[in-house]
C-alpha positions as CSV (number, residue, x, y, z in Angstrom):
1,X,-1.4,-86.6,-75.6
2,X,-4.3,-85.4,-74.0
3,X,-5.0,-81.9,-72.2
4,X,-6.2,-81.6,-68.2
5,X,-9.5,-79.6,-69.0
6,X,-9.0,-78.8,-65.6
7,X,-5.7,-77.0,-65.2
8,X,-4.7,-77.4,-68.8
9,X,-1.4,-79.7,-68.5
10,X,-0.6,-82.0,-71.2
11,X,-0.9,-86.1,-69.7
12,X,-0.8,-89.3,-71.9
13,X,-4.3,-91.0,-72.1
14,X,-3.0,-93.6,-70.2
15,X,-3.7,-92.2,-67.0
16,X,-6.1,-93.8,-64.4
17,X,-7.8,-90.4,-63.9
18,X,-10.4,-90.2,-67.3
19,X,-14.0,-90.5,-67.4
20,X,-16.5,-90.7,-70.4
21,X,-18.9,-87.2,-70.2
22,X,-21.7,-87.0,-73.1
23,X,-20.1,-89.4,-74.9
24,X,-16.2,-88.3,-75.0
25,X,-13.7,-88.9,-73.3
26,X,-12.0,-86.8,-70.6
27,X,-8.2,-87.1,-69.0
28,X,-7.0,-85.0,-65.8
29,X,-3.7,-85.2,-64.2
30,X,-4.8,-86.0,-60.9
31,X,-7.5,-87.2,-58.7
32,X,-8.1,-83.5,-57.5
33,X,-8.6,-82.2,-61.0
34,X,-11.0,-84.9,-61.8
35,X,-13.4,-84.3,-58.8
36,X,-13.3,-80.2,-59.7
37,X,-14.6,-81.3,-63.1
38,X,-17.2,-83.8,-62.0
39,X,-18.1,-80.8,-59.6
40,X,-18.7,-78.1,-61.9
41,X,-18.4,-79.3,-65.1
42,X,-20.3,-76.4,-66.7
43,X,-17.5,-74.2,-65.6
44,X,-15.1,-76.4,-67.7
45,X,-16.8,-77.3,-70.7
46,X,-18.7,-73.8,-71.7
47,X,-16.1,-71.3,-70.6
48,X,-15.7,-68.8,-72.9
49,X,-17.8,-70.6,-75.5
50,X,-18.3,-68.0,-78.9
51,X,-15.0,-66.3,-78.0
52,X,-13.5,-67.4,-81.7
53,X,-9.9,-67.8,-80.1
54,X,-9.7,-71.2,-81.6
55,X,-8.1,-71.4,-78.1
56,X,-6.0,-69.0,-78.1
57,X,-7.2,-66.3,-75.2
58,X,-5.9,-68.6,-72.3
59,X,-8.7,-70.5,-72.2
60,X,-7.1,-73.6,-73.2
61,X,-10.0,-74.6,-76.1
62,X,-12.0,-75.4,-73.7
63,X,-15.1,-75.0,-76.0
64,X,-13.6,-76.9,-78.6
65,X,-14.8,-79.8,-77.3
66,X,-18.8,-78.7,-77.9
């Protein structure tokens, strides 16, 4: 299973709605949360970077990724 970076549901990697971003590979649920991502990605992939929640704080591990 993979996790909507977006709006942090879980989704099999199987869905139609993924695209490859600095070399990894990113799912969303639904068209919607896919263009929100392409359209500020910095929002998604930097939030609360150095937080130390290990993703824990609600931010969905956001910064995990980087």
């Amino acid at each position: 299973m993979a996790v909507d970076i977006v709006c942090g549901k879980e989704i099999s990697e199987d869905t139609r709605y993924k695209l490859s971003f600095e070399g990894e590979w990113l799912y969303f649920c639904s068209e919607e949360c896919m263009k929100e991502f392409v359209e500020n990605p910095v929002e998604y992939l930097y939030a609360n970077v150095g937080c130390g929640c290990g993703g824990n704080c609600g931010c969905g591990g956001h910064h995990s990724h980087y």
